[in-house]
C-alpha angles and dihedrals in degrees: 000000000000120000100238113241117205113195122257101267099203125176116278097198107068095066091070092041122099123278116306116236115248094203119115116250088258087072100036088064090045083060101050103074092059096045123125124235083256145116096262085063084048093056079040088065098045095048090045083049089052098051087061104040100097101046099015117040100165095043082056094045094060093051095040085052089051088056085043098053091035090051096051093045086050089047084237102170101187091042088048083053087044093059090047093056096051107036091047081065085057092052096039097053075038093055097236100137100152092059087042101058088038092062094032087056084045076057099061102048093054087051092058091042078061092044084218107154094195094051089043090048088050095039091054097048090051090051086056088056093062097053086036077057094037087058088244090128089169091060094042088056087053104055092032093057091050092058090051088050083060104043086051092051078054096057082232107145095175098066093031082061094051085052092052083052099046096042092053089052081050085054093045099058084042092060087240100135104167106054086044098058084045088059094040092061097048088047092048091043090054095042091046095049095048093047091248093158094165096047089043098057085054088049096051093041088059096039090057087051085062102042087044089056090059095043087245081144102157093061081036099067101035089063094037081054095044082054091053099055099049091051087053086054098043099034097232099158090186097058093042093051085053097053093042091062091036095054088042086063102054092054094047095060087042078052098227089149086185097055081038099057090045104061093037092055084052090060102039093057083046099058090043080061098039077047082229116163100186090046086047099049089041089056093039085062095040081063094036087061092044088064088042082058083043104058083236098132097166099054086036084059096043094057095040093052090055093044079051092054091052096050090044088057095049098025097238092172097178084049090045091042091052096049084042087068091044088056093048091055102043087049083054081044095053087042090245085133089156081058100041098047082056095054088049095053089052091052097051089051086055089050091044090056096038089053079043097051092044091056090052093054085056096057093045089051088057090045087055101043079048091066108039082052087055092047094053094047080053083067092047104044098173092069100036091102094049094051093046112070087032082058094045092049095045084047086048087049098043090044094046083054096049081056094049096047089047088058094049093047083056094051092048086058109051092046087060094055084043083063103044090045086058092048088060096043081054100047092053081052089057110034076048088059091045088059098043087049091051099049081045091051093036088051102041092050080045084050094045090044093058089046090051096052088041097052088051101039102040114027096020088058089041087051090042090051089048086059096056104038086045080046089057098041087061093062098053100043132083105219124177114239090267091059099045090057091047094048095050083048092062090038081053089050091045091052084050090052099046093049089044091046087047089045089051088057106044084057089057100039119014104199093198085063090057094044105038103012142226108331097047089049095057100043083048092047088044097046083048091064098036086061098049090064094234108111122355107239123196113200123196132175131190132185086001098124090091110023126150123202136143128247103248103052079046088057098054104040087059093057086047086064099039094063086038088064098038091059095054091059105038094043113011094061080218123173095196132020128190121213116185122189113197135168132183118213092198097049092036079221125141109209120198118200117187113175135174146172099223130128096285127217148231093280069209105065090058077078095061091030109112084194118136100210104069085042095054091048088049086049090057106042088053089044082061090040095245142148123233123203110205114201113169135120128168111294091003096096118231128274123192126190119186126197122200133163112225 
């Protein structure tokens, strides 16, 4: 989510030239009328251009193209260079690379006419800042790192340092990390030790680019901070707008939503002032993504729609491709899927016609190297056959590869949508067995709750009527000792049976779950068994008072931890168990906690088990959308936390 920095390519040229005239462009022009056909008037055109160029570039053009016709017809070779230097800016804020590197190349070779090292140094690395323009960063390295061999030559570290900057912002747009961030350091060593506070803050903004791009986040965001800084003491705006985001983004994949929020507020308030869109509509998503983080879909919306607005307007298609995906994941986030998988749609059309257009810039980068090549056959005749058909056979095989990428690229493509398709396919499966396992759970507690009844009402009252009538029949009857014995016995067995059937049927059915709900069932259940001896069961509840939860999801959690209880008695060989029940009004999340000091287990070995009863407690708790946490290793005892929203 960065905003990308490219560093500052000024014009090496100026700094070798003569003196630069101090006089305002008033009396420049004063001075024109009375100037001689010489080089000094030369050197008068080039200082009034320069006066324009930054709010009149036409106006400058027209005086940098009269240095340009009256060196040449004085046969003024460093004016000729000088010209050069500062028209090449016109037609590289213009877009005319190819006219650029043409004249910057013409340059060269006049430099070396000269046999000037220091023009020669300053002519290559412009050069470099045209392919570095035209997107050939191979080309621009080249012809970067053979200026640096000769300021070095020169003994010259200030410009062998701007080489180091500008070669590591070629590597990072060639993915090549790691020799960016080489050159980087050395750039940022030399700029520090001389006081260049101005060139330091651009090293260490593109030194923290590279080290971002390897996650080295830590070394990212102390030089992305140092920046800062400077630009704060210098007041460079530019600089500072650069580092805020780049600092906002940091945070935001540490996820520290707070740091995050502050530094992208920052820039957003700065690019309203800069009166900087992309930097706007970069920062508006960098909130929006802080109330993504947030959970605060409405705001995050808000902020992305107007970042989306902003891209619409200057077609910014990578921007609007990037707050295309945000949307798409606050509208998931707001459970709008029909609206989100739109919006996703819409960005993977953006990114199919980005990778598109780049292909095709890259096509058009190989038609026009084609034809600077053919232009310059048309200077050496005797080899314009020859380059030509090699020229014709390298354009055939870069074109046969763009085809092959597009294709690529389509079957990506439709591979992705393959995939999507398949998720959805998969999510109707599931959602289809949910539902199965429900209607199963919701029958077979219908079906324990008749037997139940039935077992009560009907055989409990038979049972009951037996009692009394067995009970009568005492009283009338003249038994002998022996019989009597015998007859309490059976009256003894009856009173068993009743208590067992009653027993039977509170298990199926618990009547106190029904009445007074979850929380009461299970301290009852709990307080049972503890009873019984068997196992000693400590039961604790927290935030149940109110607590509102239908039946069936009671049900069902008091099954869990039946079975829960039963295995640690059957199997844990536990003294003492501990069962929390805890639910969280904010969250709206009911939280089970079974715990025992049994022998433990292999969490391992419940993949290879064939029991029934750990898959019927992982049925249910999908079946109530929940999450279960497993603790447990031999002699460790086992712990079981179970999350559900209620």
């Amino acid at each position: 989510m960065k905003k990308s920095w490219l560093a500052l390519f000024l014009g090496f040229i100026g700094s070798v030239s003569l003196a630069q005239t101090t006089l305002d462009r008033d009396s420049l022009l004063k001075l024109l009328p009375q100037a001689k056909e010489d080089t000094s008037k030369v050197l008068l055109y080039l200082d009034i251009g320069n006066t324009y160029e930054l709010d009149d570039t036409k106006t400058a053009e027209k005086y940098y193209l009269l240095a340009g016709s009256l060196s040449k017809r004085l046969n003024y070779k460093r004016g000729i260079i000088k010209f050069i230097s500062d028209y090449t800016g016109i037609l590289n804020a213009r877009g005319s690379f190819d006219s650029a590197l043409l004249l910057n190349k013409q340059a060269i070779q006049i430099a070396k006419e000269l046999n000037d090292i220091v023009i020669i140094a300053k002519t290559t690395a412009n050069t470099g800042n045209t392919f570095n323009f035209l997107g050939q960063y191979e080309n621009a390295v080249y012809y970067y790192e053979t200026a640096q061999k000769y300021f070095e030559k020169i003994n010259n570290p200030y410009f062998s340092a701007r080489m180091n900057d500008l070669i590591q912002n070629v590597y990072y747009h060639l993915y090549q990390y790691e020799k960016g961030i080489q050159r980087g350091k050395e750039a940022v060593r030399y700029f520090r030790s001389a006081g260049k506070e101005i060139e330091l803050g651009q090293s260490l903004l593109n030194l923290a680019n590279n080290y971002q791009s390897l996650k080295y986040n830590d070394s990212a965001l102390a030089c992305y901070k140092e920046g800062l800084s400077i630009s704060k003491k210098t007041g460079y705006k530019a600089l500072e707008l650069a580092c805020l985001i780049g600092i906002g983004n940091i945070y935001f994949h540490q996820y520290e939503a707070d740091e995050m929020r502050k530094y992208h507020e920052a820039a957003l308030l700065l690019s309203k002032q800069l009166n900087d869109p992309e930097g706007e509509a970069i920062a508006g998503r960098g909130m929006a993504l802080y109330f993504l983080l947030k959970k605060d879909f409405k705001t995050a919306k808000t902020y992305v729609s107007a970042s989306l607005k902003i891209a619409d307007s200057l077609d910014l298609k990578q921007e609007k491709f990037e707050n295309l995906k945000v949307m798409s994941s606050i509208l998931f986030g707001l459970h709008d899927v029909i609206a989100a998988e739109k919006y996703l749609d819409s960005a993977t059309t953006i990114e199919t016609k980005l990778r598109g257009e780049e292909i095709q810039n890259k096509t058009l980068t190989l038609a026009k190297r084609f034809e600077t090549e053919k232009k310059e056959t048309q200077i050496k005749l005797q080899q314009a056959q020859i380059r030509q058909k090699s020229n014709l056979i390298y354009f055939l095989v870069a074109g046969a590869i763009a085809l092959l990428i597009i294709s690529l690229l389509a079957y990506r493509n439709y591979k992705h949508r393959q995939k999507l398709q398949q998720a959805k396919i998969d999510e109707l499966e599931t959602e289809k067995l949910l539902t199965a396992t429900e209607g199963i759970l919701k029958g077979e507690e219908q079906e324990r709750t008749r037997l139940a009844k039935d077992l009560h009402d009907g055989l409990g009252g038979m049972l009951s009527g037996i009692k009394f009538s067995l009970s009568n029949m005492k009283e009338n009857l003249i038994m002998t000792p022996d019989h009597v014995h015998a007859f309490e016995r059976s009256i003894d067995m009856l009173d068993s049976s009743i208590k067992e059937m009653r027993r039977v049927a509170h298990n199926m059915m618990p009547e106190i779950l029904v009445k007074y709900g979850l929380d009461a069932a299970l301290k009852e259940f709990c307080a049972e068994i503890d009873r019984s001896g068997v196992l000693h069961v400590n039961y604790q509840s927290v935030g149940m008072q109110n607590a509102d939860i239908q039946q069936t999801t009671s049900i069902t959690i008091y099954r869990i931890v039946q079975e829960l209880l039963n295995n640690a008695m059957k199997h844990a060989n536990a003294k003492n168990v501990l069962v929390q029940l805890h639910q969280s009004d904010q969250e709206k999340l009911l939280a089970v906690t079974v715990e025992d000091d049994g022998n433990g287990f292999d969490t391992e070995l419940l993949k290879q088990s064939a029991g029934m009863g750990w898959l019927n407690i992982q049925n249910r708790i999908e079946f109530l959308k929940g999450k279960i946490d497993l603790q447990s290793g031999p002699g460790k005892g086992t712990s079981i936390m179970i999350e559900i929203n209620i």
